[in-house]
N, C-alpha and C positions, 0 to 999 in steps of 0.2 A: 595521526592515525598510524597504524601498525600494523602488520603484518602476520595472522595467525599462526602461521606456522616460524616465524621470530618475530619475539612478540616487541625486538628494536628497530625493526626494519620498517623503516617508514613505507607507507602505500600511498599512492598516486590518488589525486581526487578522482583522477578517472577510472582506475581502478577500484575504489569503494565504488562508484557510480553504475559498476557495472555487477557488482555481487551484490548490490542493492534491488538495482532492477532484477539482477534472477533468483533472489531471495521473495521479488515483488509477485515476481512472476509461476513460481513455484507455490505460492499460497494461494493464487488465482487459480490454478490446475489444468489451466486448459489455454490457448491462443487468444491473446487479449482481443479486442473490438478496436478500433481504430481512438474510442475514449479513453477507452480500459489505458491503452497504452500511454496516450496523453499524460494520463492523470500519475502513473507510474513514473513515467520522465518527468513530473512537477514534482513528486511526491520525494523523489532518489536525490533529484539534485537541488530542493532545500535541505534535506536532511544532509546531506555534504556538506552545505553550506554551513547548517547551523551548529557541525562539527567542528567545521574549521574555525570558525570564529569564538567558538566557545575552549578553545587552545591557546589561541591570539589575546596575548596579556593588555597587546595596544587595542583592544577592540570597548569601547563601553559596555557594561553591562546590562544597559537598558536592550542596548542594541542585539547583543547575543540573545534575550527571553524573548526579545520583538521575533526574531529571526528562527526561535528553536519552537517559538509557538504555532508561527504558519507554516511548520514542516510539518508539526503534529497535523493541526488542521488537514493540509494534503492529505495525510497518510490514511485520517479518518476518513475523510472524502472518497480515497482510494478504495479503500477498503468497504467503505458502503454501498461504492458501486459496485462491488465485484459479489455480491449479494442479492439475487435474481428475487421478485418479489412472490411469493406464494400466490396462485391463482387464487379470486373469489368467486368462491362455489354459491351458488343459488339453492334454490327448494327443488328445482326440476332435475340438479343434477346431482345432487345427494342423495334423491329418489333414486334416478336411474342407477347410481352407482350401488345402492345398497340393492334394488332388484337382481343386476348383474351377481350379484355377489351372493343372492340369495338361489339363484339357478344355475349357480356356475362350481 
């Protein structure tokens, strides 16, 4: 891993670990949930993981797709929780709502 601004200067796992999370945390837009956060700190340090190891010549290759697939997974997971589910509206309140709207 590297460093943006030189792009030879290695970075720290901990530091991708943490432009991860406020990359994670930046697309959430708002103070994670106690899960929210969880699921970010799984989500940041597979995807670390499955960086480093996909670098590492000594690593199997079975092992680096096992490793880069349950980062994905996370990050989907992540990312679907941070996706609030749209209320479902009934007949009584699609009523009211279109009345409101029709006196308002």
């Amino acid at each position: 891993m590297s460093s943006p601004a030189d792009p030879h200067k290695p970075v720290s796992a901990q530091e991708r670990l943490a432009t991860l999370r406020k990359a994670y945390q930046k697309a959430l837009g708002r103070h994670p949930t106690v899960i929210e956060r969880q699921l970010m700190h799984r989500a940041a340090t597979l995807t670390v993981r499955a960086e480093i190891a996909a670098s590492d010549i000594n690593i199997n290759a079975n092992d680096v797709v096992r490793l880069d697939r349950a980062a994905q997974r996370a990050r989907e997971q992540m990312f679907q929780a941070f996706v609030k589910p749209k209320p479902k509206l009934d007949m009584q309140s699609i009523e009211a709502e279109l009345r409101g709207a029709a006196h308002g």
